[in-house]
C-alpha positions in Angstrom: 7.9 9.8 17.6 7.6 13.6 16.7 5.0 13.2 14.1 4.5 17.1 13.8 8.7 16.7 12.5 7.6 14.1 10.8 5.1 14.9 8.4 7.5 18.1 7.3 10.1 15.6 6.2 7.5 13.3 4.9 6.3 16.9 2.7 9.6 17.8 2.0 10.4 14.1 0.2 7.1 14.1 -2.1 8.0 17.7 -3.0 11.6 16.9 -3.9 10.5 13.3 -5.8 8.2 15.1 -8.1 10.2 18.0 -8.6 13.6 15.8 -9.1 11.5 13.7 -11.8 10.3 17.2 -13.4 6.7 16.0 -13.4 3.5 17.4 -13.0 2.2 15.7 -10.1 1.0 12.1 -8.9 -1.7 9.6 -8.9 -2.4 6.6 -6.7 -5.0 4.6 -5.9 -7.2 5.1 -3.6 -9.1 1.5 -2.1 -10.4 3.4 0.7 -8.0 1.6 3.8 -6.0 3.5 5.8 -2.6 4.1 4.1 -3.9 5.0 0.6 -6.0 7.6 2.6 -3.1 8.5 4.7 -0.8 9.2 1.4 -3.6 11.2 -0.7 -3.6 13.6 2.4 0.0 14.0 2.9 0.6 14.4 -0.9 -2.7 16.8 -0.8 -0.3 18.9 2.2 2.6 18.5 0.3 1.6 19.8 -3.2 -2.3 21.4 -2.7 -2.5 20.5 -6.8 -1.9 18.2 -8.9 -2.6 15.0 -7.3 -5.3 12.5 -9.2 -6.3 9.6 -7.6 -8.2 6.5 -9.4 -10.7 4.1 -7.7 -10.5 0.9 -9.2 -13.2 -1.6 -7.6 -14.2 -4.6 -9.0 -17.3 -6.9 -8.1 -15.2 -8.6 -5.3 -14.9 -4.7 -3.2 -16.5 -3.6 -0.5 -18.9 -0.9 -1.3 -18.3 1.2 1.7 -14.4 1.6 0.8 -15.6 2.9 -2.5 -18.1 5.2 -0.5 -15.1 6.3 2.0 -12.8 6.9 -1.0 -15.0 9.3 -2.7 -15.7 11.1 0.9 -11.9 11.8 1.0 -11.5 12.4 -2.8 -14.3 15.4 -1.9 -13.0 16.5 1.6 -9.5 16.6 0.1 -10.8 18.7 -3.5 -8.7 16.2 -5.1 -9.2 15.2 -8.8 -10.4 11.4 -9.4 -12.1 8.7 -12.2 -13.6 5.8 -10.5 -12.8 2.8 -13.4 -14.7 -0.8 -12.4 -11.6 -3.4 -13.7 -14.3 -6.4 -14.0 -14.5 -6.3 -17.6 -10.5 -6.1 -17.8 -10.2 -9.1 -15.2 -12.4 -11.0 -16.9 -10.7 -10.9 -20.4 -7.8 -12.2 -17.7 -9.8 -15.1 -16.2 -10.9 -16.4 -19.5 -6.7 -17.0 -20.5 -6.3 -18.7 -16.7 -7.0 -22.2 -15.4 -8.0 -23.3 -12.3 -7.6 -19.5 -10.8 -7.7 -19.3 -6.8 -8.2 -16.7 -4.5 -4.7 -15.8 -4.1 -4.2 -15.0 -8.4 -7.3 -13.7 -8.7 -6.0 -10.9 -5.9 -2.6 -10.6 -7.7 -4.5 -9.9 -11.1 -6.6 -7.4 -9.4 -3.6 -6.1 -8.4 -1.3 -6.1 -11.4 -4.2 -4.3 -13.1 -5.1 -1.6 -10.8 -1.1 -1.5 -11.1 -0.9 -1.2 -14.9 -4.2 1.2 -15.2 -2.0 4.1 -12.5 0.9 3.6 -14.6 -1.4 4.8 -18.1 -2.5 7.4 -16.4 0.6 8.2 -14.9 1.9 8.5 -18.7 -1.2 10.4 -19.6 -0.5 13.0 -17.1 2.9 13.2 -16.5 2.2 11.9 -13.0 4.4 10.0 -10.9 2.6 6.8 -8.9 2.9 7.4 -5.5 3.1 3.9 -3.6 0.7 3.5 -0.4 2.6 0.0 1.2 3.8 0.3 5.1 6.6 -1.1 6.4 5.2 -3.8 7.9 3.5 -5.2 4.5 7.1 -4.6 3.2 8.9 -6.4 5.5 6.5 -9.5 4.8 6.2 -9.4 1.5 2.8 -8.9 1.9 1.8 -7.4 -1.7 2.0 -8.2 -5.1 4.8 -7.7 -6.7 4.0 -5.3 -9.6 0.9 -5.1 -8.6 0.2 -2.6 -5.1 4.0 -2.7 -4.1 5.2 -1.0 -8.1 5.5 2.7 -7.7 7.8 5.5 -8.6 8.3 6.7 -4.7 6.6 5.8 -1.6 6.3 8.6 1.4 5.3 5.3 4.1 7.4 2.4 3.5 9.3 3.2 6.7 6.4 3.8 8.9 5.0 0.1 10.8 1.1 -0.1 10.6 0.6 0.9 13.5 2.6 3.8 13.2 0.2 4.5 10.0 -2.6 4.6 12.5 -0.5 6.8 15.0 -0.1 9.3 12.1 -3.2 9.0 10.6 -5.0 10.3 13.8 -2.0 13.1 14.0 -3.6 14.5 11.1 -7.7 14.0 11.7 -8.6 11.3 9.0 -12.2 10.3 9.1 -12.6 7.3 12.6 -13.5 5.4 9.5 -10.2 4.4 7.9 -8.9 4.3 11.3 -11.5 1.9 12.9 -12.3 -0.4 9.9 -10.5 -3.5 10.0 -7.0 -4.4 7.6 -8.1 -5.4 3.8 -7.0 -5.4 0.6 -10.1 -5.6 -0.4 -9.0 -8.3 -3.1 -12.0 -11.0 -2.5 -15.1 -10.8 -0.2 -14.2 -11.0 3.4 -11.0 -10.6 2.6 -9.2 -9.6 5.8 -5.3 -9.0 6.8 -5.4 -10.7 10.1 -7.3 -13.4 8.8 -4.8 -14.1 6.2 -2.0 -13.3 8.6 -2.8 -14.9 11.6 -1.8 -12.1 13.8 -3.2 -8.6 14.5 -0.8 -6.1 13.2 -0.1 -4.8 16.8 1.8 -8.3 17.6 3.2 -8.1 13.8 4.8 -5.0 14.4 6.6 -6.1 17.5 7.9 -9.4 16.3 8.9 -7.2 13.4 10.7 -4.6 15.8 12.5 -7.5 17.6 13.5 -9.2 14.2 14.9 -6.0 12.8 17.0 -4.7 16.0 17.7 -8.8 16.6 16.6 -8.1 20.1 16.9 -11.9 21.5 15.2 -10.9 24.6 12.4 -9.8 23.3 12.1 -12.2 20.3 12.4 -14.9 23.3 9.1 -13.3 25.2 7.1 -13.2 21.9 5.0 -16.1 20.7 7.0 -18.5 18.8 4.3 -19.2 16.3 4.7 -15.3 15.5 8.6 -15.2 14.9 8.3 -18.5 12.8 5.7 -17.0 10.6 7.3 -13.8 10.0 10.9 -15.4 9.7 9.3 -17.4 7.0 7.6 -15.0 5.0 10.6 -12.8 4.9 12.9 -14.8 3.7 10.2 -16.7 1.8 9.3 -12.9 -0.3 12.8 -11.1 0.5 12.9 -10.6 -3.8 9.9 -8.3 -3.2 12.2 -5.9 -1.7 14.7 -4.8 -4.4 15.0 -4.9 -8.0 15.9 -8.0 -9.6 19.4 -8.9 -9.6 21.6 -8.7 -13.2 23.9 -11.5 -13.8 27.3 -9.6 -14.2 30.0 -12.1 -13.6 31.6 -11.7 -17.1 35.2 -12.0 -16.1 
């Protein structure tokens, strides 16, 4: 892949979705992973100004994503408001029963998620959205939670095309090396949860896509079944909800 091509077309679409929505700018979140790194930078290229970013941990976060976060907020001059969501997530909890891991991560989400879109009023802003294409594919995200957003410059890139492009344009070794999270719960980890590294996800991915039997055939089976399942399993993550319109 041409990722010096690349990242002009990736510029080019930010430009045009901000400009075509006549706002001023974006926001996003910033956890301090990989791809929300990766989209502040190519949003900083794309626009130098107005681009606001909000860092939303809770007590569950890793303090060195916070730490990483603000690193990039400062390297990148970009503006930012760090806002801690326990308060707001407990006012949640206390309305909940018996709340696992799993909804306690999707409130966490849907929060963050509802805290871009005030500011995103407040500003004028559009949310940016920092999901890959292989979270996408999977249904790996909450649905108006991380995967909401007005426009999203990576959702056609695979994870480990994010890293490929990520060390295209010098981000810090640190959101490159550090391992998969969405930093939801403590020790929350994507591979973990997954079962697979995102390496083999991305090629049982690739296979399923292009319904390359050969290659599908030389993959572990355990792989395919998982990732059949959980895309048909979350396949109303990927597009609006459908309207009854059968009136005749």
């Amino acid at each position: 892949m041409d990722y010096e091509k690349l990242t002009q077309r990736i510029y080019e679409f930010i430009k045009t979705k901000v400009k075509s929505a006549n706002a001023k700018g974006v926001v996003l979140g910033l956890s301090g992973g990989i791809d929300s790194a990766l989209v502040a930078t190519l949003c900083k290229n794309a626009l130098k100004t107005d681009i606001f970013a909000l860092l939303m941990p809770s007590k569950y976060s890793n303090e060195q994503n916070l730490q990483d976060a603000l690193k990039l907020c400062k390297k990148l001059n970009i503006e930012y408001k760090i806002i801690k969501i326990d308060k707001i997530l407990a006012s949640f909890l206390e309305q909940s029963q018996d709340t696992n891991k799993i909804r306690m991560g999707n409130l966490c989400a849907r929060i963050r998620m509802s805290l871009l879109y005030d500011y995103s009023a407040l500003k004028g802003y559009l949310v940016v959205g920092t999901s890959n294409k292989s979270e996408l594919m999977l249904g790996y995200g909450t649905i108006y939670g991380d995967l909401a957003c007005a426009f999203n410059p990576i959702g056609s890139l695979y994870k480990s095309e994010i890293y490929n492009l990520a060390t295209f344009l010098n981000l810090d070794q640190a959101f490159i090396q550090k391992a998969p999270s969405a930093d939801l719960w403590v020790g929350q980890n994507d591979q973990e949860d997954l079962g697979f590294s995102y390496e083999e996800i991305d090629q049982g991915l690739k296979a399923l896509e292009f319904n390359d039997e050969k290659k599908i055939l030389k993959l572990n089976p355990e792989l395919i079944s998982m990732l059949k399942e959980r895309m048909a399993k979350n396949a109303f993550k990927r597009s609006l909800p459908e309207i009854f319109n059968d009136l005749a």
